[in-house]
TIKESE-494804 format. One line per field, with one value per residue (C-alpha): residue number from 1; residue in one letter; x, y, z. Coordinates in steps of 0.05 Angstrom, whole numbers, plus 32768, in hexadecimal, padded with zeros to 4 digits. Layout:
BEGIN
num	c(NUM;...)
residuo	c(A;...)
east	c(X;...)
north	c(Y;...)
up	c(Z;...)
//
This chain:
BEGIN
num	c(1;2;3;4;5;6;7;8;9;10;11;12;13;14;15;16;17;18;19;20;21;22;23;24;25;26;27;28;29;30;31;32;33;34;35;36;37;38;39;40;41;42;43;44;45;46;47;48;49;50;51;52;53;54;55;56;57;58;59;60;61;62;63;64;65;66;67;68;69;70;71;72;73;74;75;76;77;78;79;80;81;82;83;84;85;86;87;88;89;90;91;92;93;94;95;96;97;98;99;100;101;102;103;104;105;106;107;108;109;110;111;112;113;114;115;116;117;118;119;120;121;122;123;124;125;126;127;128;129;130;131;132;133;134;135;136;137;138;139;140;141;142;143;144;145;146;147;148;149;150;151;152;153;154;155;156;157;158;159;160;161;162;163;164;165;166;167;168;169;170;171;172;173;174;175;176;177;178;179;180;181;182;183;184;185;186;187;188;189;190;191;192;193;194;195;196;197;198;199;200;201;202;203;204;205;206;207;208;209;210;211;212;213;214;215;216;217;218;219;220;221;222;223;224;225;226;227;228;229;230;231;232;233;234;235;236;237;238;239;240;241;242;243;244;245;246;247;248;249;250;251;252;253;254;255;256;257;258;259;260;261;262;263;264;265;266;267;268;269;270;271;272;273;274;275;276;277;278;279;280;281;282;283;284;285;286;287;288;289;290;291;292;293;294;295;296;297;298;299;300;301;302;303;304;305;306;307;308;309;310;311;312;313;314;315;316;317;318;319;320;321;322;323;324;325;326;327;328;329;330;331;332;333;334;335;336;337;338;339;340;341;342;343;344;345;346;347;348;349;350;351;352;353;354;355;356;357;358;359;360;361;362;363;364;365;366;367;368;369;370;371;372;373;374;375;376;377;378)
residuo	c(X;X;X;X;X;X;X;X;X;X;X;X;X;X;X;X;X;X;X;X;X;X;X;X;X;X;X;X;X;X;X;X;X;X;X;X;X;X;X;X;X;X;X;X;X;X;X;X;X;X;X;X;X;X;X;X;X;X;X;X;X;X;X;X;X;X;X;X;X;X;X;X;X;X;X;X;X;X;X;X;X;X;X;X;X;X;X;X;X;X;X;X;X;X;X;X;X;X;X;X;X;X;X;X;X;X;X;X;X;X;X;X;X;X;X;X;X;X;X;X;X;X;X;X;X;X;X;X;X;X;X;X;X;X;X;X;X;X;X;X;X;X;X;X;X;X;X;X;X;X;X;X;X;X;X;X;X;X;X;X;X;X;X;X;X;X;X;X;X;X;X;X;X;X;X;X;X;X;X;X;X;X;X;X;X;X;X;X;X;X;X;X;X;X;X;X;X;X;X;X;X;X;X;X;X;X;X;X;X;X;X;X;X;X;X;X;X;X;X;X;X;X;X;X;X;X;X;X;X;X;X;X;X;X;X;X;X;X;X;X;X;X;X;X;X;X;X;X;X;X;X;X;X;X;X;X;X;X;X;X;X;X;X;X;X;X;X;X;X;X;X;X;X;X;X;X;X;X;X;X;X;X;X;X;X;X;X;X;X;X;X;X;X;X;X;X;X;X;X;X;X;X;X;X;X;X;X;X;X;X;X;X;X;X;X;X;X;X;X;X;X;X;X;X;X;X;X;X;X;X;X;X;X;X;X;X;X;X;X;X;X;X;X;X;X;X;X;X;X;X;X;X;X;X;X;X;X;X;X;X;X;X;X;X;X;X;X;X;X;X;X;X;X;X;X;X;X;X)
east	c(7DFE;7E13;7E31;7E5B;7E39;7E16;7DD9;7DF5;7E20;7DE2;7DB9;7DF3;7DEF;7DAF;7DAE;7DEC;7DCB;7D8F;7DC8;7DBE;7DFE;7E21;7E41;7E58;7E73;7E86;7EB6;7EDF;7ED0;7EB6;7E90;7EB4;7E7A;7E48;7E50;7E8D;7E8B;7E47;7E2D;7E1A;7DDE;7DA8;7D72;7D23;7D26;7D43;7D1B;7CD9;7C96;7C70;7C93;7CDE;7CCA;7CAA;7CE2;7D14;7CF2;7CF2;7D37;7D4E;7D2C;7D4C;7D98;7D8D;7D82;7DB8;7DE7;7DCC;7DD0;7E21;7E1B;7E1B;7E37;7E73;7E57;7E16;7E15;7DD3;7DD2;7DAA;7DA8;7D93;7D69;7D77;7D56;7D74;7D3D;7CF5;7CF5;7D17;7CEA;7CB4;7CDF;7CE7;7CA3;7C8C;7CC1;7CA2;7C60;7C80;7CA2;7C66;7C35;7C66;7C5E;7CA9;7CE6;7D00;7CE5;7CF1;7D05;7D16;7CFB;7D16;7D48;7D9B;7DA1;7D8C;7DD3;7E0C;7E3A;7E0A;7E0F;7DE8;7DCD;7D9F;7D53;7D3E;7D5B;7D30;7D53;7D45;7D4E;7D51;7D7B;7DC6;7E01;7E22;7E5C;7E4E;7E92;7E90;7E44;7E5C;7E9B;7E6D;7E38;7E66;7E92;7E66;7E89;7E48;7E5D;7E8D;7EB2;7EBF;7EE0;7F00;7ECE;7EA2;7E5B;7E55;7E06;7DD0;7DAC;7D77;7D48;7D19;7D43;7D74;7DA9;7DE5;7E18;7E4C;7E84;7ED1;7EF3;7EB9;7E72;7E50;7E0E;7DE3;7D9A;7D8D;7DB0;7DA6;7DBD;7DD1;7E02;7DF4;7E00;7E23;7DDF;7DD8;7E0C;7DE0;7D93;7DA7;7D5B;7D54;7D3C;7D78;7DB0;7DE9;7DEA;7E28;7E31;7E76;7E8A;7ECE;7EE6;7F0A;7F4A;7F3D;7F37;7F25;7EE2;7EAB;7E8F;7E56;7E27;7E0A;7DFC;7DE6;7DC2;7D9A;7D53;7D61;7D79;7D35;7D22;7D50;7D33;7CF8;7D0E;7D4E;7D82;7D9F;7D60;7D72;7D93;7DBE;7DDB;7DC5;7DFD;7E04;7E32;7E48;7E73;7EA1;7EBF;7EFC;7EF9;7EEE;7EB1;7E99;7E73;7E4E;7E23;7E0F;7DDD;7DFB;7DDE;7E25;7E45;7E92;7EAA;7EEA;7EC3;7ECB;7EB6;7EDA;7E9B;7E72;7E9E;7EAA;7E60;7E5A;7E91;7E79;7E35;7E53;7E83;7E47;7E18;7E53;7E87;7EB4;7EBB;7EEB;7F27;7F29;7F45;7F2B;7F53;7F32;7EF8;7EDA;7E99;7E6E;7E3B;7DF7;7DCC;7D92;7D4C;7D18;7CE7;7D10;7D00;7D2A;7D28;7D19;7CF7;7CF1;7D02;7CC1;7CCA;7D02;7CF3;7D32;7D59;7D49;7D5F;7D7B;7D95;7D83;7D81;7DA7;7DB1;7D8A;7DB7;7DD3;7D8C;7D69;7DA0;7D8C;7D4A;7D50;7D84;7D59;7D19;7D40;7D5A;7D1A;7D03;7D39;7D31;7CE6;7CC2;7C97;7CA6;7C97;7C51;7C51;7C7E;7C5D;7C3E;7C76;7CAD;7C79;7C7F;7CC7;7CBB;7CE0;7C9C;7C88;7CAC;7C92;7CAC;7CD6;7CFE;7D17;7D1D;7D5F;7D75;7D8B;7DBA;7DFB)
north	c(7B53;7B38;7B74;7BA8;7BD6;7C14;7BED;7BBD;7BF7;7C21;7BDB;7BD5;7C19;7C1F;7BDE;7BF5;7C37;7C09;7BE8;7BA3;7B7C;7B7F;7B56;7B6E;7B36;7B44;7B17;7B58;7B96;7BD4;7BF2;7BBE;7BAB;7BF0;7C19;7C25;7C33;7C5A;7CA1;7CB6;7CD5;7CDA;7CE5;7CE0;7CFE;7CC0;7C8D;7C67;7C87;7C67;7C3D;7C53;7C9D;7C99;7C70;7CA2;7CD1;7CBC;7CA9;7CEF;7D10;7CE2;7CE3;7D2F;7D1B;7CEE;7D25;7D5B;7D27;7D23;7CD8;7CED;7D36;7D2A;7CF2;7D1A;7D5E;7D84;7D9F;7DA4;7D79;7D85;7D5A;7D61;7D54;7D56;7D2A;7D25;7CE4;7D08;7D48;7D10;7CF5;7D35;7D4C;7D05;7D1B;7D5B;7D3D;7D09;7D35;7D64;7D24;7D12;7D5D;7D55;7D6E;7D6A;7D95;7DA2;7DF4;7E0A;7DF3;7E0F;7E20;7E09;7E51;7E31;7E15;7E3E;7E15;7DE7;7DCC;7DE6;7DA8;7DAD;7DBF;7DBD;7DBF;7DA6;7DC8;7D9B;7DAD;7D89;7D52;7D3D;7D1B;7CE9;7CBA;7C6D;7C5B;7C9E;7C8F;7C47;7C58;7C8A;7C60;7C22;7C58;7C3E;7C1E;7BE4;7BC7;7B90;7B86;7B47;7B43;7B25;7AE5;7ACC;7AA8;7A68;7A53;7A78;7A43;7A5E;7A3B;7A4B;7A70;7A8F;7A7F;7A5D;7A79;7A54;7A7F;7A73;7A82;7A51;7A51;7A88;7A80;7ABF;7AD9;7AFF;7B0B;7B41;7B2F;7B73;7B58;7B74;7B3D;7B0C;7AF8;7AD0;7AA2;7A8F;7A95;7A80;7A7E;7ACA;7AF0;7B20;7B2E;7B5B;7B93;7BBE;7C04;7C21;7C62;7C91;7CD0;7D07;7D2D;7D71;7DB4;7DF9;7E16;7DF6;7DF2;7DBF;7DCB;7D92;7D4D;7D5C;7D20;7D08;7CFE;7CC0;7CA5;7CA5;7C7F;7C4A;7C36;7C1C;7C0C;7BEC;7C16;7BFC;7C20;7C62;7C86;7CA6;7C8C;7CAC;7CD5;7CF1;7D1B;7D1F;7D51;7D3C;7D67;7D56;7D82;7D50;7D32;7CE6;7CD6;7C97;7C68;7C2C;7BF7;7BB3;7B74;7B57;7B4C;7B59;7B96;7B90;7B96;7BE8;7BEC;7C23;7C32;7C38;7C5C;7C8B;7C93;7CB0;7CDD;7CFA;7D05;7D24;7D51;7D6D;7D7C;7D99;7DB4;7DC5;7D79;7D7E;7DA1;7D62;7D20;7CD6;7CBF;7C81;7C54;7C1F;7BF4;7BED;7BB2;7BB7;7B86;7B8D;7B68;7B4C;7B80;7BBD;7BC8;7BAB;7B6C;7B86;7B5C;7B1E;7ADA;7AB0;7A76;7A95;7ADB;7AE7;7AE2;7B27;7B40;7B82;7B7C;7B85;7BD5;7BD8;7C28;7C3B;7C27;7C69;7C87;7C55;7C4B;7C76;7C63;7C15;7C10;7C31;7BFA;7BBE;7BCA;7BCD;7B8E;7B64;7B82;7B77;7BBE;7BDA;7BFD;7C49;7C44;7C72;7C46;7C04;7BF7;7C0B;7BDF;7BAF;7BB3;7BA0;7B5A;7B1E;7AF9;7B1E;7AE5;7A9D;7A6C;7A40;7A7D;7A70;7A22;7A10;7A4F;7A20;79F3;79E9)
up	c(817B;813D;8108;8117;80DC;80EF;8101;812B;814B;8157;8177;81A1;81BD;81CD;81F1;8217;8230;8243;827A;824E;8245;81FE;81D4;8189;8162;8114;80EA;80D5;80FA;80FF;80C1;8090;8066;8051;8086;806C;8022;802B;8011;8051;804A;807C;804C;804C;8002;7FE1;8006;7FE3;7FFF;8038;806A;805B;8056;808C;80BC;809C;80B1;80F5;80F5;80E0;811A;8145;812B;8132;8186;8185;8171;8192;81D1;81BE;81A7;815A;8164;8136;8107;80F2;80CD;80B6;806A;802E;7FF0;7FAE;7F77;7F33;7EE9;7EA3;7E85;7E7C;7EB0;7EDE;7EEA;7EF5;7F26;7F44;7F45;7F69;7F99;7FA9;7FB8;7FE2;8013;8013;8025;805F;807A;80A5;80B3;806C;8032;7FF1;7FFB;7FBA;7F68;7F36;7EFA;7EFE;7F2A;7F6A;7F74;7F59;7F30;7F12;7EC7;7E93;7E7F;7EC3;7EB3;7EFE;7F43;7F8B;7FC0;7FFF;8047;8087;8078;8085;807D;80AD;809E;80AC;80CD;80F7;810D;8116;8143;8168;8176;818E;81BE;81FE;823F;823D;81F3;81F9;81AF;8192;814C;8120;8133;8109;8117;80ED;810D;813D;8167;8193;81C4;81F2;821F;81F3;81B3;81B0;817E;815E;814F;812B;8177;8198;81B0;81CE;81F9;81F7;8210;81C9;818D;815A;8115;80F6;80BC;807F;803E;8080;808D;8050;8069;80A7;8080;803E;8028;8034;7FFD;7FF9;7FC2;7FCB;7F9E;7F94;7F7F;7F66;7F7F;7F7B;7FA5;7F8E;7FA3;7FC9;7FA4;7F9F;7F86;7F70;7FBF;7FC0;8006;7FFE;7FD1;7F90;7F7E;7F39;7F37;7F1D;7F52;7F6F;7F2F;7F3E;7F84;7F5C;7F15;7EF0;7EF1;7EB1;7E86;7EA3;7E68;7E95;7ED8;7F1A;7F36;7F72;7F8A;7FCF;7FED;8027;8066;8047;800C;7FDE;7FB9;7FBE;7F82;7F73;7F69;7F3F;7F49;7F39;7F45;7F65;7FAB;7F8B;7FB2;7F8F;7F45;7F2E;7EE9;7EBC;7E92;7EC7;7EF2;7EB5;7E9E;7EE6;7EE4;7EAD;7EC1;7F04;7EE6;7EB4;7EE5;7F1A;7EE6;7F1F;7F1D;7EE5;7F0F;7F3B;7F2F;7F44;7F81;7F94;7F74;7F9F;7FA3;7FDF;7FE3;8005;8018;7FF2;7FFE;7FC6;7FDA;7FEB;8038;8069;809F;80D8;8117;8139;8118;810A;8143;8164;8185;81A1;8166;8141;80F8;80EE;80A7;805F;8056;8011;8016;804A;8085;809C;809F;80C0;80F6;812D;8130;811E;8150;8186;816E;816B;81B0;81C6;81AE;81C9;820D;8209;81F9;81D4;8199;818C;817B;8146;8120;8135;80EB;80C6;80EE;80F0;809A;80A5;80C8;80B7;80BF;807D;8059;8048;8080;804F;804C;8099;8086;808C;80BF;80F3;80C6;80E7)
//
C-alpha cells in the first residue's frame, strides 16, 4: 500500500479486516499531503451529478456504518449545511442543486428554501438559503489515524518508492531503504503519483485557506457554503465575480474558512488578496466573523485529474498494480467506500454491483495507452 492519505489508510483497513497482510509505505507520514489540510466534509451536495453523486452517495451511507460500527465513531459527526446565493448565477446554481438531490432521491435533501431567516445570523446581503440535511463532517487526519489503528497494518515511513515493477506474479518496489517484493500494490498517493506515471493527465491544484481563533456568539451548526462553489467544480474560478467561500465550523470553537482554486502545487504560496477577498466575503455573509481574528493561513494541494473524476482501477497490462489517486476534493467522501472497493479488487472480488458502472467510469484504462508509456522507467 503505497500512501498513507485517507485513501490509502481506508485500502489498508479494509484489507486488514479481510486477514490480508499489510504493508503502508509513504515518504512522510500519516495525512501529510490533503488529508491533512482538508475541509472535511462528507458531502453529496457539492459533488458534480452522475457518477460522483452517486459514489458519494454511497460512501456517506457507508461512513455512517463505519462509525456506528466504532471504526469512525470519533472522526465522523452528522450535521446540516447550508447553500447560499447573493447573485443571479448563484440562485441558478442553487436551483440545479435542488433538482440534483431531488433526482438522486437519497439520504441527503435539500430541507429548507428560502429568505436569510433560515439560519440566524446570516448577512443581509443573502437572497436565498438551501438548508441541507443528511450530511457530515469528518476530519481527514482523525479518519486517517482511525482507519490505520488495526493490529494487521504494518507501517512503513519515512521511505520513499523511486519505481513499481510488476510481473506476472507480483511487483517489485524500489524504495530509498531498499527493494521490496510484493503480491499487489495499491498506489494511493495523491500528486506522488506523478513522480512514478509522469504521462498522467493530472495537475496539482492548490487552494488557500485560514482558521480563526475561538469565540463567543455567532454559533455556526454547520458549513455555510457559496453556491458558487458548485460553479467552480465545472467552470474557471477566476470569472466568478466573487470567490466561493465556505465556511466551516470546527469542534474547536473556531471557524476554518477557505478555499481557492489555483492551478499550482506550492503549499507554501498564501496569497494576501486572495486570502483577503475571502475574508471578506466570509465575514459578510457570517458577520459574527468580524469578532474573530485569522490565526493561521495555509494551502493544501490536491491532486486534480484532466477530467475531474478520479483513477480508480486496475493498471492497463498490469492488474495487480491498482490506482487509488487523483480525487482533488473529493477524498474524505469517497474514502469509506473506495477503500472498501479497492480492497476488493486486489484480493480478487467483485465489486458491489450497484456501483459496478460507476467505478467502472473511474478506470485507469479510460486513458490513451501512451499515457502508461514510460510507467516502468527506472
Amino acid at each position: 500500500m503505497l500512501g498513507a492519505g485517507v485513501i490509502g489508510a481506508a485500502t489498508a483497513h479494509h484489507l486488514a479486516r479481510s486477514g490480508a497482510r499489510v504493508t503502508v509505505i509513504d515518504a512522510t507520514g500519516p495525512s501529510a499531503g490533503a488529508s491533512g489540510a482538508s475541509d472535511g466534509a462528507v458531502s453529496v451536495a457539492s459533488k458534480k451529478p452522475g457518477t460522483l453523486a452517486r459514489l458519494a452517495t454511497a460512501s456517506l451511507l457507508y461512513t455512517r456504518q463505519l462509525a456506528a460500527e466504532g471504526v469512525l465513531a470519533r472522526a465522523f459527526v452528522p450535521r446540516p449545511a447550508w447553500y447560499f446565493a447573493t447573485l443571479d448565477a448563484e440562485e441558478h446554481a442553487l436551483d440545479a442543486l435542488v433538482a440534483k438531490l431531488r433526482a438522486i432521491d437519497g439520504p441527503v435533501q435539500a430541507c429548507a428554501d428560502g429568505g436569510a431567516a433560515l439560519l440566524p445570523g446570516t448577512g443581509a446581503g443573502v437572497r436565498r438559503l438551501v438548508k441541507i440535511s443528511g450530511e457530515g463532517h469528518m476530519t481527514g487526519y482523525a479518519a486517517t489515524a482511525a482507519l490505520l489503528d488495526h493490529p494487521g497494518i504494518m507501517r512503513r515511513w519515512p521511505d520513499q518508492v523511486r519505481a513499481i515493477n510488476p510481473d506476472a506474479s507480483g511487483v517489485t518496489l524500489t524504495l530509498a531503504s531498499g527493494r521490496l517484493r510484493v503480491r499487489t500494490v495499491v498506489v494511493a498517493t495523491g500528486l506522488g503519483t506523478l513522480s512514478l506515471f509522469p504521462g498522467l493527465p493530472m495537475r496539482p491544484r492548490a487552494g488557500q485557506l485560514f482558521v480563526t481563533d475561538r469565540g463567543q456568539g455567532g454559533h455556526l451548526p454547520g458549513a455555510l457554503t457559496a453556491a458558487s462553489y458548485l460553479i467552480a467544480k465545472t467552470e474557471d474560478p477566476a470569472r466568478l465575480p466573487e470567490p466561493p467561500v465556505v465556511i466551516d465550523p470546527l469542534t474547536t470553537g473556531q471557524y476554518l474558512i477557505g478555499s481557492s482554486r489555483e492551478d499550482h502545487g506550492d503549499s507554501s504560496r498564501v496569497d494576501f488578496a486572495t486570502m483577503i477577498a475571502l475574508i471578506r466575503r466570509a465575514a459578510t455573509v457570517w458577520p459574527a466573523l468580524g469578532e474573530r481574528r485569522v490565526i493561521r493561513a495555509f494551502a493544501g494541494v490536491r491532486a486534480a485529474t484532466a477530467d475531474g473524476l478520479p483513477i480508480v482501477g486496475h493498471m492497463p497490462d498490469a492488474p495487480n498494480v491498482i490506482m487509488a489517486t487523483g480525487f482533488e476534493g473529493d477524498g474524505i467522501c469517497l474514502s469509506a467506500l473506495i477503500g472498501r472497493e479497492v480492497a476488493k479488487m486486489a484480493l480478487g472480488d467483485a465489486p458491489d454491483g450497484a456501483l459496478a458502472d460507476d467505478l467502472s467510469a473511474l478506470s485507469p484504462a479510460r486513458f490513451a495507452p501512451e499515457t502508461w508509456r514510460d510507467a516502468w522507467a527506472g
